[in-house]
C-alpha positions as CSV (number, residue, x, y, z in Angstrom):
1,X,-135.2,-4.9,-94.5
2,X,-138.8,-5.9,-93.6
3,X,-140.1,-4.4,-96.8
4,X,-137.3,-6.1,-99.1
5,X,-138.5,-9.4,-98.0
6,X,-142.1,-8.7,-98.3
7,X,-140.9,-7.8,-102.0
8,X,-139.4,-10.6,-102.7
9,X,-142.1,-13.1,-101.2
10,X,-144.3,-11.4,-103.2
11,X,-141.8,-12.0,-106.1
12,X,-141.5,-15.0,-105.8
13,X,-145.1,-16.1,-105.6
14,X,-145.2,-14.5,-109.2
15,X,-142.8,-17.5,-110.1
16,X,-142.9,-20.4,-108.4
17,X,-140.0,-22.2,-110.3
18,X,-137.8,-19.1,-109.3
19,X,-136.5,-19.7,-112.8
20,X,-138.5,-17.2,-114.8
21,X,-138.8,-19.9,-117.7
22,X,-142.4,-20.7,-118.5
23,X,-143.3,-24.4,-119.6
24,X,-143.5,-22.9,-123.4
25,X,-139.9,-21.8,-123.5
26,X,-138.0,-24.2,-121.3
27,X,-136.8,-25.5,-123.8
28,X,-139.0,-28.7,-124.3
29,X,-137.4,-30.4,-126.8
30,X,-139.8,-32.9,-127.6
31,X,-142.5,-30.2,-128.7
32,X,-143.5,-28.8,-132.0
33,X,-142.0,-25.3,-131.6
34,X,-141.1,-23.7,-135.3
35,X,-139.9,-26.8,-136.8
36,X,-143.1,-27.8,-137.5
37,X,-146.2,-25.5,-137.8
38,X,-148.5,-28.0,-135.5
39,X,-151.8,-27.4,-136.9
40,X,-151.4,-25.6,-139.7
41,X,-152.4,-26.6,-143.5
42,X,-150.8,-25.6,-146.8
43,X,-153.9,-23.7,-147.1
44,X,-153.3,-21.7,-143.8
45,X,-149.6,-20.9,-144.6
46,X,-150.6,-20.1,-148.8
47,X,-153.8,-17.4,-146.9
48,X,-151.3,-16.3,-144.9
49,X,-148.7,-15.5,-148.0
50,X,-151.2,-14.5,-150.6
51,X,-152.8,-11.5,-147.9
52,X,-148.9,-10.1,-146.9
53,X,-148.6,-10.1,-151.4
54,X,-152.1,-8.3,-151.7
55,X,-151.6,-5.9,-148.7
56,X,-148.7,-5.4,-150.1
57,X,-150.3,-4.5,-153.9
58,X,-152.5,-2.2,-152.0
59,X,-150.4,-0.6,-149.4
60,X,-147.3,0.4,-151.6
61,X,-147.9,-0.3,-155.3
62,X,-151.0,1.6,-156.0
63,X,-153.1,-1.5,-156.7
64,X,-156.9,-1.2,-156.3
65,X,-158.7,-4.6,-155.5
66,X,-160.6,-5.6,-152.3
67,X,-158.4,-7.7,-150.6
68,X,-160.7,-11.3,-150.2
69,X,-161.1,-10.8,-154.4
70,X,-156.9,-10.3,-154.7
71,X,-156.5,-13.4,-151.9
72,X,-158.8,-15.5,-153.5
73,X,-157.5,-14.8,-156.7
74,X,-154.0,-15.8,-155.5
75,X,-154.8,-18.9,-153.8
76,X,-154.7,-20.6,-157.2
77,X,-151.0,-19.6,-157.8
78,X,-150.3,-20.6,-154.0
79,X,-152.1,-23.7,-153.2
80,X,-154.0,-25.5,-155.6
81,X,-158.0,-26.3,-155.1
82,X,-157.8,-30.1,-154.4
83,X,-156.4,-32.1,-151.4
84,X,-152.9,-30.0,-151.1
85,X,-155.0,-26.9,-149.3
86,X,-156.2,-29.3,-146.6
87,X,-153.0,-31.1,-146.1
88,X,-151.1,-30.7,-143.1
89,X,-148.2,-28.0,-143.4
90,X,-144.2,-29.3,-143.5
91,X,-142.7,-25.7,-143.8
92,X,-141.8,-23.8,-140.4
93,X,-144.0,-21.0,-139.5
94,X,-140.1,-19.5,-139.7
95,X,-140.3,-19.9,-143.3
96,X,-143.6,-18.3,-144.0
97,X,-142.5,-15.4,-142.1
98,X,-139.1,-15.1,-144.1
99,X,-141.4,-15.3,-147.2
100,X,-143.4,-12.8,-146.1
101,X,-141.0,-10.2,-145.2
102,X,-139.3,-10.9,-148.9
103,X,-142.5,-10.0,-149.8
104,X,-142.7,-6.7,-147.9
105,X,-139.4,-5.9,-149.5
106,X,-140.0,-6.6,-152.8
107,X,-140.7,-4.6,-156.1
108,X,-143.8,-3.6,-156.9
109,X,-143.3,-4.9,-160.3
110,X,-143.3,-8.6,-158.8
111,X,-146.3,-7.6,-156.5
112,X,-147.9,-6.5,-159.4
113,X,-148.0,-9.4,-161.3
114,X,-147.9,-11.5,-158.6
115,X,-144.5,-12.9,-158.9
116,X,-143.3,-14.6,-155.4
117,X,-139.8,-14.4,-154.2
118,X,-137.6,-17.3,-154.0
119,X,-138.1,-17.9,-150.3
120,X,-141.4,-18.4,-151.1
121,X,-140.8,-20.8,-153.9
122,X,-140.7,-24.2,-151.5
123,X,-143.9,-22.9,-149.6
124,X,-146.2,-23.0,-153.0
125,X,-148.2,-26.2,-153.9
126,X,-149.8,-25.0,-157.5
């Protein structure tokens, strides 16, 4: 009995709230969570997209590039060299990761000549 209570004092301590909910997911509505990628620029989310489509080119479609020539290269055809790269991002970091893992699952064919998916599509600013 003695040491159940010990246990859960020393439980409890661990979470003070006894709710096991941190501040981050409590559901704070009023926060920047997914919907918006707080921080992020088109240019982060485009380096982001171009490296999963050159790892990809590498990994899987016998490609042979280093991988800062292939992103570089690609930036172009994500995220054009003006103003757009520094803008802040509107797409969800949600949407970047659905665009990515099209990518992963996509033919080599489109890797190859660097053809994005259609989730990817609204994420580009040529």
């Amino acid at each position: 009995m003695i040491r159940t209570l010990i246990l859960l004092v020393g439980l409890s301590s661990l979470d003070p709230s006894n709710c096991g909910i941190d501040g981050a997911d409590a559901g704070d509505e009023g926060g920047t969570s997914d919907a918006t990628t707080a921080g992020q620029t088109i240019g982060t989310q485009c380096t982001e997209i171009t490296t999963e489509l050159c790892s990809q080119g590498l990994s899987r479609c016998a490609l042979s590039y280093a991988l800062s020539d292939c992103v570089s290269g690609a930036m172009p055809t994500c995220c054009s060299s003006g103003d757009s790269c520094d803008s802040k991002a509107t797409s969800s970091q949600s949407d970047v990761d659905t665009c990515k893992t099209d990518i992963d699952n996509a033919d080599c064919n489109y890797i190859v000549n660097e053809t994005y998916p259609s989730s990817c599509q609204s994420l580009l600013h040529p």
